[in-house]
C-alpha positions as CSV (number, residue, x, y, z in Angstrom):
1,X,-106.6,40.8,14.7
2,X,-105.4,41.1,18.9
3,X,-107.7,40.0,21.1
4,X,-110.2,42.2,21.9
5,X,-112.2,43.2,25.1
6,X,-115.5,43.7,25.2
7,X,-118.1,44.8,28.1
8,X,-121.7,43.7,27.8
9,X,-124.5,44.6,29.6
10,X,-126.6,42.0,31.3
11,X,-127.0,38.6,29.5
12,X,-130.2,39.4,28.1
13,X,-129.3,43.0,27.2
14,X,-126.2,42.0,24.3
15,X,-126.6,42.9,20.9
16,X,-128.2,41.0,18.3
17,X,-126.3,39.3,15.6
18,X,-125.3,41.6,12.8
19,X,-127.2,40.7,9.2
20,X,-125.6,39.4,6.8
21,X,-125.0,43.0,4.9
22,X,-123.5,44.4,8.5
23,X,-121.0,40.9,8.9
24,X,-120.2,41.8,4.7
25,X,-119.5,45.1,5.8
26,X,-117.5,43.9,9.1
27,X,-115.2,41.4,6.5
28,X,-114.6,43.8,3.5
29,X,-113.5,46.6,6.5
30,X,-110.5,44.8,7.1
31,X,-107.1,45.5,5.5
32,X,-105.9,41.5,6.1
33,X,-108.7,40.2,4.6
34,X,-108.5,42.6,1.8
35,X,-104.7,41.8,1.4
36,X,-105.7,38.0,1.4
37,X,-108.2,38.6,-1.7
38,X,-106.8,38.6,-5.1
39,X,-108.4,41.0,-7.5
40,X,-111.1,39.4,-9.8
41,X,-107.9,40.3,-12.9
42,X,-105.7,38.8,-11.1
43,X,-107.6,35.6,-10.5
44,X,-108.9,35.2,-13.9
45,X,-105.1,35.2,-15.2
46,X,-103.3,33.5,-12.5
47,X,-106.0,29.8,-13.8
48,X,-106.0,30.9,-17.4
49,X,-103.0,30.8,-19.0
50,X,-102.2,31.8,-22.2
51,X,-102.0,29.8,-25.6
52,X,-98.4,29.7,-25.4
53,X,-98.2,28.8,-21.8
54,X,-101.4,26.1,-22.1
55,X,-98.9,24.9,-25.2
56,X,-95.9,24.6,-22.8
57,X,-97.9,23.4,-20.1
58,X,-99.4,20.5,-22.4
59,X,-96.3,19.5,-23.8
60,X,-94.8,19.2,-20.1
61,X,-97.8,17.1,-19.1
62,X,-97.4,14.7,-21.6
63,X,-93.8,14.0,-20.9
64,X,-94.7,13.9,-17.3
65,X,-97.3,11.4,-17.7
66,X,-94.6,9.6,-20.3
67,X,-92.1,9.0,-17.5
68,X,-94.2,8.5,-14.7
69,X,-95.8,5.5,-16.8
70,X,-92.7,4.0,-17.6
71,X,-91.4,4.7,-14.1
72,X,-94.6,3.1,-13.1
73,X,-93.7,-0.3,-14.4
74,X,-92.1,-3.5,-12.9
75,X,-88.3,-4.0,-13.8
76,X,-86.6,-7.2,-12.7
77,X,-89.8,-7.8,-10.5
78,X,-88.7,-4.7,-8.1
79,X,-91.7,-2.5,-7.8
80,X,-91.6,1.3,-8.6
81,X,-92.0,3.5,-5.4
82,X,-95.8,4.1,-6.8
83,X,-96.5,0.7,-6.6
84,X,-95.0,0.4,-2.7
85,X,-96.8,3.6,-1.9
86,X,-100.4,1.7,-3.1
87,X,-99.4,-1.3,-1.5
88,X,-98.9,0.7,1.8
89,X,-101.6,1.9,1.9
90,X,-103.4,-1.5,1.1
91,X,-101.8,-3.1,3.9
92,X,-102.4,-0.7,6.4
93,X,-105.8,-1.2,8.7
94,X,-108.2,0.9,10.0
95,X,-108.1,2.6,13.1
96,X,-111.8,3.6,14.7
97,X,-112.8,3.5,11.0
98,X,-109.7,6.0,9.6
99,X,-107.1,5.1,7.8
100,X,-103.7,6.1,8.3
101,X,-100.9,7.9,5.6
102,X,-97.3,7.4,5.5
103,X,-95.7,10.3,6.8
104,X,-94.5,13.0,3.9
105,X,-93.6,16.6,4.5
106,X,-95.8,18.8,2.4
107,X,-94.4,20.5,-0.8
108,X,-95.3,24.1,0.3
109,X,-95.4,26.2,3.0
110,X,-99.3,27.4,2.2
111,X,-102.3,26.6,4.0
112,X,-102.8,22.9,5.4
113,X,-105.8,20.9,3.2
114,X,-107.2,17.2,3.9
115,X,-106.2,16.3,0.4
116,X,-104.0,13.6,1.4
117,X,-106.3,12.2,4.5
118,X,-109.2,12.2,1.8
119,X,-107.8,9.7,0.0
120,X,-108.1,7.0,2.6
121,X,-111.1,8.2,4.6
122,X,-113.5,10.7,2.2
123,X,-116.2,8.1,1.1
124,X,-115.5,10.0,-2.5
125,X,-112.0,10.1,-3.7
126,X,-110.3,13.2,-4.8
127,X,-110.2,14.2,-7.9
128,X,-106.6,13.3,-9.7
129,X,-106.2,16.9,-11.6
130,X,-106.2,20.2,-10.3
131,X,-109.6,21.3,-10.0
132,X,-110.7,24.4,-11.6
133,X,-113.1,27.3,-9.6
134,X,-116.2,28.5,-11.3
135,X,-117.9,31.8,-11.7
136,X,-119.1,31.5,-8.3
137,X,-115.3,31.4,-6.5
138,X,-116.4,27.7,-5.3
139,X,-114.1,24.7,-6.9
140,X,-115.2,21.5,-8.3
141,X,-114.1,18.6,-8.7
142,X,-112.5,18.4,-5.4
143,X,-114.3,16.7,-2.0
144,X,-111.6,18.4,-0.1
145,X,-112.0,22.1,-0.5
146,X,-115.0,24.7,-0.6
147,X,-117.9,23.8,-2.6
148,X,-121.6,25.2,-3.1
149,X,-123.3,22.5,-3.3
150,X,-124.7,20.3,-1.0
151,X,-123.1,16.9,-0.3
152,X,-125.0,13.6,-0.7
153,X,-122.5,11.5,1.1
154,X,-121.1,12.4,4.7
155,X,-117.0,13.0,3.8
156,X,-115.4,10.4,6.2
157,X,-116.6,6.4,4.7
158,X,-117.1,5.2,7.6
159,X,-120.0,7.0,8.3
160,X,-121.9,5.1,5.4
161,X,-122.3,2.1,7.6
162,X,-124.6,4.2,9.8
163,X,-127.7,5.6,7.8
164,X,-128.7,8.1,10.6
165,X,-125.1,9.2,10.8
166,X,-125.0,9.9,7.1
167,X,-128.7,11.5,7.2
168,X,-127.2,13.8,10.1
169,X,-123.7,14.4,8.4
170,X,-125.5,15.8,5.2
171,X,-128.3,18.0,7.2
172,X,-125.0,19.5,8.9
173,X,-122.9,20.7,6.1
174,X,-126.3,22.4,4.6
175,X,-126.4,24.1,7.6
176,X,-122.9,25.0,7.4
177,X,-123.3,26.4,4.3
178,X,-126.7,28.4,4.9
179,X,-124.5,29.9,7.7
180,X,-121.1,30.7,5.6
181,X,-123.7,32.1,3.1
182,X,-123.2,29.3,0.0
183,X,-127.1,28.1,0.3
184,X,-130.2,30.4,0.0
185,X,-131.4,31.0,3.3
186,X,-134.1,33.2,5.1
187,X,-131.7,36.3,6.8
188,X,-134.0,35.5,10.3
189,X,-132.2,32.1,10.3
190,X,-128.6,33.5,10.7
191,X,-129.6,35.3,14.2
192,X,-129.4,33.8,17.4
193,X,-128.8,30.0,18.0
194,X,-131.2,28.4,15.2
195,X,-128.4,27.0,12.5
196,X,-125.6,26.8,15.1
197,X,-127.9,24.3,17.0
198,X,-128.4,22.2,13.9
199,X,-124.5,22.1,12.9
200,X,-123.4,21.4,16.1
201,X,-125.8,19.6,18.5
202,X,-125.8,16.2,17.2
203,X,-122.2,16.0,17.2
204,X,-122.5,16.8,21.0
205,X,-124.8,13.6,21.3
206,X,-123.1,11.1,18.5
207,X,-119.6,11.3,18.6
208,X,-119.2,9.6,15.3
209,X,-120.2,13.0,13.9
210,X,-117.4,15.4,15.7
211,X,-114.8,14.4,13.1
212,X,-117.3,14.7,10.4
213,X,-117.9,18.1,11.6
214,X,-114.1,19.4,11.9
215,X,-113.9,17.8,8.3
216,X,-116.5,19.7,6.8
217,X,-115.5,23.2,8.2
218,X,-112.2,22.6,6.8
219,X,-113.3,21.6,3.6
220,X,-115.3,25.1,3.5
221,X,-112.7,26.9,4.5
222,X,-110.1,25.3,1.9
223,X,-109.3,27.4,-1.4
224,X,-112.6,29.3,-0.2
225,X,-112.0,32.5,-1.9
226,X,-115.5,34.5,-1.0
227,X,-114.7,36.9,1.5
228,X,-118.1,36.3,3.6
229,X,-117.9,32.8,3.7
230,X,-114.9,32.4,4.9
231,X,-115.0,34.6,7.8
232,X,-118.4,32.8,8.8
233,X,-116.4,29.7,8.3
234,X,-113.7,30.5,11.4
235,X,-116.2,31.8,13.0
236,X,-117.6,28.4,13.1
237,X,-114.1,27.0,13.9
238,X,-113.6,29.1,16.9
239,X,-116.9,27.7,18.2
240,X,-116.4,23.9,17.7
241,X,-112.8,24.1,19.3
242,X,-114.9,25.7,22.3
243,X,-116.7,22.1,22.3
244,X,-115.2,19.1,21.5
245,X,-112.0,17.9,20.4
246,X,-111.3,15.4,17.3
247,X,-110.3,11.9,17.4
248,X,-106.6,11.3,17.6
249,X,-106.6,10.3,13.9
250,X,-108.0,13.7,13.1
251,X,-106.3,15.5,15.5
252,X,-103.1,16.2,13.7
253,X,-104.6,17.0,10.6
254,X,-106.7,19.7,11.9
255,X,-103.6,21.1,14.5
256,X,-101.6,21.4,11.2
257,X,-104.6,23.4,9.5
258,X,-105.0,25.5,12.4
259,X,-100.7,26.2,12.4
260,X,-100.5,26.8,8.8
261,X,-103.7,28.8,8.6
262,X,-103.3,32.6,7.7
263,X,-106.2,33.9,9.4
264,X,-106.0,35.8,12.7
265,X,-108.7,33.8,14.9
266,X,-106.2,30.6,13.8
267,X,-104.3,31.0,17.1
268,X,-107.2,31.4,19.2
269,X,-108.3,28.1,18.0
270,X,-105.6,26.2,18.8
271,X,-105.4,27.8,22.0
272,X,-109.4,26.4,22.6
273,X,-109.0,23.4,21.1
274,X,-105.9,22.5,23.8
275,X,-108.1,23.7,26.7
276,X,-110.8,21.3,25.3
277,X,-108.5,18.8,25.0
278,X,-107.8,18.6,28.6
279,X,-110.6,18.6,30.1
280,X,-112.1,15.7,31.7
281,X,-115.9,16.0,29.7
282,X,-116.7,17.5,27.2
283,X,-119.6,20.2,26.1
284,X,-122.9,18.5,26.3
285,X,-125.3,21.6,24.6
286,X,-124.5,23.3,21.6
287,X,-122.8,27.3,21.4
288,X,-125.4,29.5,24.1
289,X,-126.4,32.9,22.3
290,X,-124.0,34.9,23.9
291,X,-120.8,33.1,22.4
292,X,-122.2,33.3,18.8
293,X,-123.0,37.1,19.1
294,X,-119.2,37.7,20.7
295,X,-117.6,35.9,17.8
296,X,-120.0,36.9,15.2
297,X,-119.2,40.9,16.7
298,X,-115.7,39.7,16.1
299,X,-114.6,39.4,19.8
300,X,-112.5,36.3,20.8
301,X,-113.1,37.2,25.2
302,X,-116.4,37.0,26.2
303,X,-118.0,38.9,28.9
304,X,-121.2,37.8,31.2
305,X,-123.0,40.5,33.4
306,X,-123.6,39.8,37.1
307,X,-126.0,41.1,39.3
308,X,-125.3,41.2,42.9
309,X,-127.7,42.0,46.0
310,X,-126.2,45.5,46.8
311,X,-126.6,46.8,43.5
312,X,-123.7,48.9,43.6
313,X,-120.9,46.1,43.0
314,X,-122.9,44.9,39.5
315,X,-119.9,43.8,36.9
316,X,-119.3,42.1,33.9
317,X,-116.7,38.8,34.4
318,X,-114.9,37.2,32.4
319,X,-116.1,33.9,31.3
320,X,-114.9,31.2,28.7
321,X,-117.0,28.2,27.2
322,X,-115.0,26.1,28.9
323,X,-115.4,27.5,32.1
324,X,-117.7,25.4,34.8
325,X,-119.9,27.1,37.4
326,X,-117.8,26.4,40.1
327,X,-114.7,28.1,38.0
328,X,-117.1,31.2,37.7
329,X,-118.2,31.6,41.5
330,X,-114.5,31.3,42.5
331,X,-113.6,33.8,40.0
332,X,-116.5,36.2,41.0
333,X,-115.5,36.2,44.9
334,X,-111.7,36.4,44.0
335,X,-112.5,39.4,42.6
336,X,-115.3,40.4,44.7
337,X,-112.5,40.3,47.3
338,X,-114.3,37.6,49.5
339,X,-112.7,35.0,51.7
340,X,-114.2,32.1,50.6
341,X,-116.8,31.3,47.3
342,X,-118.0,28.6,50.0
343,X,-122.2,28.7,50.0
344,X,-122.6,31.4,47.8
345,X,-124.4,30.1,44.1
346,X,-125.5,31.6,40.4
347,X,-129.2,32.1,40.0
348,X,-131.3,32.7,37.4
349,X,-134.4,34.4,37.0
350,X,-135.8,33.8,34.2
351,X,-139.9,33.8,33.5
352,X,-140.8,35.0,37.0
353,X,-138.7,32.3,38.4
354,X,-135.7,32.0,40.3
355,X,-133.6,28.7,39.0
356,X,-130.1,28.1,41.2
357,X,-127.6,26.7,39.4
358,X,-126.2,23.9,41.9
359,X,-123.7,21.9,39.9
360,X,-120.6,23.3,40.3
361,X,-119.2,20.8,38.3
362,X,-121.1,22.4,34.6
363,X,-120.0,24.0,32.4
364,X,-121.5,27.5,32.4
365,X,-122.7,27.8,29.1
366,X,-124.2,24.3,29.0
367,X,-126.3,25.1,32.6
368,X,-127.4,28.2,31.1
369,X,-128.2,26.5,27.4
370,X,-130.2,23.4,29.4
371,X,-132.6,25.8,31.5
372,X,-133.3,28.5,28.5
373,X,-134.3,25.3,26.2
374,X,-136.4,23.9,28.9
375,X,-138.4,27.5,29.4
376,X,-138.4,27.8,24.9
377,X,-140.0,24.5,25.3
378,X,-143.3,25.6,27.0
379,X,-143.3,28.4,25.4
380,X,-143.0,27.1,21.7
381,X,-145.4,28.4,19.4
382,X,-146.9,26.7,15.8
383,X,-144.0,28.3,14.4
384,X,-142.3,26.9,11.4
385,X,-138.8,24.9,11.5
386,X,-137.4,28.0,9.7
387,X,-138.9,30.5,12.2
388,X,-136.5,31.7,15.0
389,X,-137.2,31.3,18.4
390,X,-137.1,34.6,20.7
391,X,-134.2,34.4,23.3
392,X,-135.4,34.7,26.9
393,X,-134.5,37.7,29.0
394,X,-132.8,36.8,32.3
395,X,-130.9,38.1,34.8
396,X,-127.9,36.3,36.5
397,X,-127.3,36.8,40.3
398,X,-124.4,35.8,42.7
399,X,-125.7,35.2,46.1
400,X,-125.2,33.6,49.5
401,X,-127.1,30.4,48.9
402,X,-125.7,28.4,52.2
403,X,-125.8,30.0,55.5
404,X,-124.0,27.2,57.5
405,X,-120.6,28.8,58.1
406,X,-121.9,32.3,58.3
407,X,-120.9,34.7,61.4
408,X,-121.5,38.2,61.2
409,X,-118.0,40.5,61.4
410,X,-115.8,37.2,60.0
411,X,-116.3,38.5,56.2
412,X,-116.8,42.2,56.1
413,X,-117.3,42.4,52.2
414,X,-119.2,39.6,52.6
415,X,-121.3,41.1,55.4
416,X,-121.9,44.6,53.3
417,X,-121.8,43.6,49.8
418,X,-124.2,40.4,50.1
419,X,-125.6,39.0,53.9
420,X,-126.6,42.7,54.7
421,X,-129.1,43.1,51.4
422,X,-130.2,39.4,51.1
423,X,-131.3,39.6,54.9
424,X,-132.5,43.3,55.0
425,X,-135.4,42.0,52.9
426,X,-137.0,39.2,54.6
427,X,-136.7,41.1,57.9
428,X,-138.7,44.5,56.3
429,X,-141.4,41.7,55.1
430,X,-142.1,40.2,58.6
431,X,-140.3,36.9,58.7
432,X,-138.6,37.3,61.3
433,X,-139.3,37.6,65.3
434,X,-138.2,40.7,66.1
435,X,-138.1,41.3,70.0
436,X,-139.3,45.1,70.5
437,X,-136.5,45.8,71.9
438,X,-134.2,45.0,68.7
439,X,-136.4,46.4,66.3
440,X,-136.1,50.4,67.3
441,X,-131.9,49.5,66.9
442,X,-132.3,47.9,63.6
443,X,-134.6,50.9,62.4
444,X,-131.6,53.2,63.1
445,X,-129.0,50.6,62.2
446,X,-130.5,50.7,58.7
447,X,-130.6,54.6,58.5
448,X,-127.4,55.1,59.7
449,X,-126.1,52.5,56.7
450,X,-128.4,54.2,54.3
451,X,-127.3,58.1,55.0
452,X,-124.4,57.9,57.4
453,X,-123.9,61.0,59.1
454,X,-126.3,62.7,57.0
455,X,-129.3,63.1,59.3
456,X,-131.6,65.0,57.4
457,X,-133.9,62.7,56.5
458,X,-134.6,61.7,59.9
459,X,-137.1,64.6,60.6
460,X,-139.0,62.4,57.9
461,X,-138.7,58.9,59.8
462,X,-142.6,59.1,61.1
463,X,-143.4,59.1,57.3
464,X,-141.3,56.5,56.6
465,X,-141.4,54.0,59.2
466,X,-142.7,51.3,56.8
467,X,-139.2,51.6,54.8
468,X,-137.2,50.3,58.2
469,X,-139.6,48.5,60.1
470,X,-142.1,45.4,58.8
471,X,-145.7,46.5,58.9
472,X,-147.1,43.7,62.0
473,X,-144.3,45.9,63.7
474,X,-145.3,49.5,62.5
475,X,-148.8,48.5,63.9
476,X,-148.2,47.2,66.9
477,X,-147.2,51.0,68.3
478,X,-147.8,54.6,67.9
479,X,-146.2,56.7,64.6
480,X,-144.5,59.0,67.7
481,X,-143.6,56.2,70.5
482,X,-141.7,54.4,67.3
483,X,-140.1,58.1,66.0
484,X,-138.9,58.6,69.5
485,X,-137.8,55.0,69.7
486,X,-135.4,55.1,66.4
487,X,-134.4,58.5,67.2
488,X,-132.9,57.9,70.6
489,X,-131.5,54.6,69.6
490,X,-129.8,56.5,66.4
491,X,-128.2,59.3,68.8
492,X,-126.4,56.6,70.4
493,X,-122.6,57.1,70.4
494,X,-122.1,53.5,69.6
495,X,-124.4,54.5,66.3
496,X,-123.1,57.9,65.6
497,X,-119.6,56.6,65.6
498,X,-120.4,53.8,63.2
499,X,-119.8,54.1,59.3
500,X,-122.3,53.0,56.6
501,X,-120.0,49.3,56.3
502,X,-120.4,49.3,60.3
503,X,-123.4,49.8,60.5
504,X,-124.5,46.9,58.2
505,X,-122.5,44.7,60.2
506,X,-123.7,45.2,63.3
507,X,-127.4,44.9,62.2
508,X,-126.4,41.6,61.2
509,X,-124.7,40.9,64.3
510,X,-128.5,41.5,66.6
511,X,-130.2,38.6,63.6
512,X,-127.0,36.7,64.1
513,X,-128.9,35.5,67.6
514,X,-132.1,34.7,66.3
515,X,-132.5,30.9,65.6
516,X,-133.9,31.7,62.0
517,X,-130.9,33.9,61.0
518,X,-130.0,32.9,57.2
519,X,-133.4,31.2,56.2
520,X,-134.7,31.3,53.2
521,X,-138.6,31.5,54.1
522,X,-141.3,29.8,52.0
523,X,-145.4,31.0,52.3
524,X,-147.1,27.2,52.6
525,X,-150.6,25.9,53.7
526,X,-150.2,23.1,56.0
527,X,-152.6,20.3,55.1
528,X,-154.1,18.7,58.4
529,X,-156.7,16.8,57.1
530,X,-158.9,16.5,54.0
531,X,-160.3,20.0,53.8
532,X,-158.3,21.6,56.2
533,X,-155.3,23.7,55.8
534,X,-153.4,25.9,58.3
535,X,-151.3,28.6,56.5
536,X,-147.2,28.5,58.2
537,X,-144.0,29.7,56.9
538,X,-141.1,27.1,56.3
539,X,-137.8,28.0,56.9
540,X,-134.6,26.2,55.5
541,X,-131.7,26.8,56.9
542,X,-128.1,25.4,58.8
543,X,-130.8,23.9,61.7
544,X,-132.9,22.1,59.2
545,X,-136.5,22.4,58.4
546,X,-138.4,24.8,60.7
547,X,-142.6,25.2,60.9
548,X,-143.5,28.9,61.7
549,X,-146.7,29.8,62.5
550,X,-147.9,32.0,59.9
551,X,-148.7,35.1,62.2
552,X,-147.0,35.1,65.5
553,X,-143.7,34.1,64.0
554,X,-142.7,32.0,66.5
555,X,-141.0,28.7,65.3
556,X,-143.4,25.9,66.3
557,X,-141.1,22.5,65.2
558,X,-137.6,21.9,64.0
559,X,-136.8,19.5,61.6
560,X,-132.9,18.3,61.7
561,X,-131.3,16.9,58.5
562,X,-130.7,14.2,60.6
563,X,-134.9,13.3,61.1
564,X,-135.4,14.3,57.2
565,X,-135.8,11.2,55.5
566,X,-137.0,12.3,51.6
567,X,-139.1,14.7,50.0
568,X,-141.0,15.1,46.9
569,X,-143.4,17.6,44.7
570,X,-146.6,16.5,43.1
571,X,-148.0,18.3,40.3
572,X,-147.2,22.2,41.0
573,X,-148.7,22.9,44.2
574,X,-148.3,19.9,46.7
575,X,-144.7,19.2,49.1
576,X,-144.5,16.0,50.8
577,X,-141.8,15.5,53.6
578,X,-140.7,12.4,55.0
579,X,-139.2,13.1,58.9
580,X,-138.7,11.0,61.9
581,X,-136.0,8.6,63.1
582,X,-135.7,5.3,64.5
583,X,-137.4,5.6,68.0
584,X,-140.3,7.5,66.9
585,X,-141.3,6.3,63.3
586,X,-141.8,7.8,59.9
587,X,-143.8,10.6,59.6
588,X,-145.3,12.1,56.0
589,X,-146.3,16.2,56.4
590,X,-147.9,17.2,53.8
591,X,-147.9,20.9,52.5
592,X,-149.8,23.4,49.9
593,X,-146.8,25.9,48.0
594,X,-145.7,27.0,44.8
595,X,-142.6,26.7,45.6
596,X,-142.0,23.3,45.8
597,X,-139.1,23.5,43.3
598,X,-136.9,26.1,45.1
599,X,-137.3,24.1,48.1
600,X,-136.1,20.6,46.9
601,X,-133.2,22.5,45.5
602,X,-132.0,23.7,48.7
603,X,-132.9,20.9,50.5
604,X,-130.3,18.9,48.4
605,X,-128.0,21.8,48.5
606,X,-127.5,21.7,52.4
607,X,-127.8,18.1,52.5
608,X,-124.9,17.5,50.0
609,X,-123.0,20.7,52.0
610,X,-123.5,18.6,55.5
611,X,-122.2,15.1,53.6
612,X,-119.1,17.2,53.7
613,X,-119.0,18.2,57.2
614,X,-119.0,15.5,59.2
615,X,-118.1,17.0,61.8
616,X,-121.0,19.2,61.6
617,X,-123.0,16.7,63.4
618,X,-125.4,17.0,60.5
619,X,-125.4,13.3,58.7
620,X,-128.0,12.7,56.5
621,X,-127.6,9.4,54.2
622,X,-131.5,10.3,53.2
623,X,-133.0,9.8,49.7
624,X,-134.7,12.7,48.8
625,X,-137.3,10.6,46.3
626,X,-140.2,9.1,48.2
């Protein structure tokens, strides 16, 4: 099967997972697999031979077993090569609890098994004949290959020394198999993330289980011959190469499965498993939703939907599960056409609340995995193990988060596509200053970026004044002195000449000289003594911390990073601040805001952003915990 593409609408909006009649449907569908699949005749006579045959084969077997016994024996005290091979293998010590095999080509080119590596490192041998397959398609007889029934030891020996390891080993592989489809399960338990989390997130957190893990999706996938299962099976491979990589004792023997495997997500494996190899660290949270439903959907590229603030320039990008956050905003503004991913950020809003995603350096499914399971968690019901949890609707945006090294007109797609609609709002609800004599010019500014040259809705502007203006503004004059205002300033040839990008630019350009240009504004009650509270705005932005009054606007103290020595939230409404300097003491302000937790994020967002700019004049060596 190629690769195939597929666009998905928002992360919240994908489809669910197919049930398991839909993913039977999906496997029987395709001509490989169907080529793959002997007919039921066709297996019933290739492992039952006929009298004459079985007579044949007997008769073979017992000269076989003849000569191999007298080969077997000591002559002249020089051991047989059996005897060697044993004592090899004797001799040769364990390596991180594996041990290793002489080197021997294989005898066929078929499909790669762990037959060989089972015999040192399985905590149950293989079984010395050729196993025979039941009824059911499963084999017995065999630790190495498909089975369907659950094990009682984990496979590799060395996990018997740790009895957690081995509890975990065993709950794993039932999982597996509930997933594949060889253990009863409820259908609800095959959607979303529930038996995915329990194959794979304890091998993320003990990594004496990653091996085990490999091992035991191999071993399902051996001599599996039920259609369903097997497909589940990969589809399990191609997540756990998306995660971690195996030891280097198990290494080989799964990159020889994967090479010798006739199955068309084999390639995409490998080609997973050597980008997890390389990376530095390693997954830390199991498969998010969104990579099970792509691979369950039978898609091997996945696609994430972005929002962004003009609402025009909304896409789906590319992502990959091993692709960090910083990977993904650099990939968003090369496309975006930007010059510079520098202060713009992911957020999520999720549950009425906006969460940035700050480290650059996670990996995007595993900051997406860590804040969903921290909003399931206060949400859980009384539900049963067995029940499924509902998967949060969220929306992912890409925004300017860091206003240090903006200047109007330097990034025009930057300027229309994102600093134009993330500032347009905050000035409409009154956050800013606006002298009277800018506000008429950014009333017409925004018209002429909203209908360009089309000027019939400007006989409507006295109607609309509360869709350009903010309402203390609207107020503070007459419905006809304002019309008359926004009208002359519009006719302008400096306007009139402008195009919709222009025009967006150059209404950034009159904020660009306000000193709380690129804040992002909090509401907060100020607390002054023990009853009393003042209610102020707080602004963050490249100056620092700034104190607004509340209804004036005007900015009545600025905090530099350089004065701000910590902050903290208590409980979900109070914001302590620690300011001062050496000359004129510590000083603890105390505030009233919800908000708390979007603030000590971007507090340590341009802190950590001046560290790097010395030359800023910004240095801040604070401690944000009090």
């Amino acid at each position: 099967m190629p690769h195939e593409r597929v666009s998905r609408g928002s992360g919240y909006q994908g489809a669910r997972s197919p049930s398991p009649n839909q993913r039977q449907a999906y496997t029987l569908s395709s001509n490989s697999r169907a080529a793959r699949t002997p007919s039921p005749n066709r297996r019933k006579s290739a492992r039952s031979p006929s009298p004459t045959r079985k007579a044949a084969n007997s008769s073979k077997s017992q000269v076989h077993r003849s000569e191999a016994m007298s080969f077997s024996t000591t002559r002249n005290g020089v051991h047989s090569p059996t005897q060697i091979r044993k004592a090899e293998r004797s001799k040769s010590p364990a390596r991180n609890g594996f041990h290793s095999l002489p080197a021997r080509k294989p005898k066929s080119k078929g499909p790669y098994t762990l037959e060989r590596f089972a015999m040192m490192n399985f905590s149950v041998k293989p079984a010395k004949r050729p196993t025979v397959a039941t009824k059911s398609g499963s084999n017995t007889g065999s630790i190495w290959q498909h089975t369907t029934e659950p094990i009682q030891k984990p496979l590799l020996q060395h996990l018997l020394r740790d009895q957690q390891l081995s509890s975990r080993a065993c709950s794993a592989f039932k999982a597996i198999m509930k997933y594949m489809g060889d253990y009863p399960t409820k259908k609800t338990n095959l959607q979303g993330t529930q038996m995915t989390d329990k194959i794979f997130t304890d091998a993320l957190r003990l990594d004496g289980l990653k091996d085990e893990i490999y091992c035991q999706i191999i071993k399902q996938l051996t001599n599996n011959t039920l259609n369903v299962s097997e497909e589940r099976g990969w589809e399990l491979m191609w997540l756990a190469t998306g995660l971690f990589s195996p030891s280097d004792t198990l290494q080989p023997e799964l990159g020889k499965f994967l090479r010798l495997a006739h199955h068309t997500l084999a390639e995409d494996c490998q080609r997973r498993l050597l980008a997890v190899s390389q990376l530095t660290q390693q997954r830390k949270y199991p498969p998010h939703w969104v990579e099970v439903e792509t691979i369950q959907h039978h898609y091997t590229q996945i696609f994430h939907f972005i929002f962004l603030p003009d609402d025009k320039s909304n896409a789906s990008f590319q992502v990959s599960s091993t692709m960090t956050v910083g990977d993904l905003c650099k990939s968003i503004a090369n496309r975006l056409g930007l010059k510079s991913n520098k202060g713009f950020g992911l957020f999520l809003i999720m549950a009425s609340r906006i969460i940035a995603m700050h480290e650059e350096s996670d990996f995007f499914f595993d900051a997406l995995r860590r804040q969903i399971d921290w909003e399931q968690e206060g949400i859980k019901s009384a539900k049963s193990e067995e029940s499924d949890m509902p998967v949060l609707a969220y929306q992912m945006f890409f925004l300017r988060k860091i206003w240090t090294d903006v200047v109007p007109g330097d990034d025009v797609q930057a300027d229309t596509v994102f600093h134009y609609h993330q500032e347009l709002p905050k000035f409409l609800r009154g956050y800013y200053s606006c002298p009277p004599e800018d506000a008429a010019k950014l009333a017409a500014l925004q018209f002429r970026a909203r209908y360009g040259n089309d000027k019939t809705e400007m006989q409507n502007i006295a109607k609309r004044l509360s869709d350009f203006l903010p309402e203390d503004l609207v107020k503070s004059r007459s419905v006809d002195d304002w019309k008359r205002a926004i009208i002359s300033a519009y006719n302008q040839p400096w306007i009139t000449s402008m195009t919709k990008d222009a025009a967006k630019v150059a209404f950034l350009k009159i904020m660009y000289r306000w000193p709380t240009f690129g804040s992002s504004f909090f509401e907060a009650a100020k607390v002054t003594g023990s009853d009393n509270t003042e209610d102020v705005l707080l602004a963050i932005n490249k100056h620092g911390i700034l104190i607004i009054d509340a209804q004036s606007k005007e900015v009545q103290k600025t905090f530099p990073y350089s004065e701000i020595q910590g902050w903290a939230g208590s409980g979900q409404s109070d914001f302590f601040l620690t300011v001062g300097n050496e000359s004129k003491g510590a000083m603890k302000l105390h505030f009233k805001t919800k908000l708390g937790y979007k603030m000590d994020d971007l507090l340590t967002s341009y802190v950590r952003y001046m560290q790097k700019r010395p030359s800023s004049g910004q240095h801040s060596n604070n401690n944000k915990t009090l």
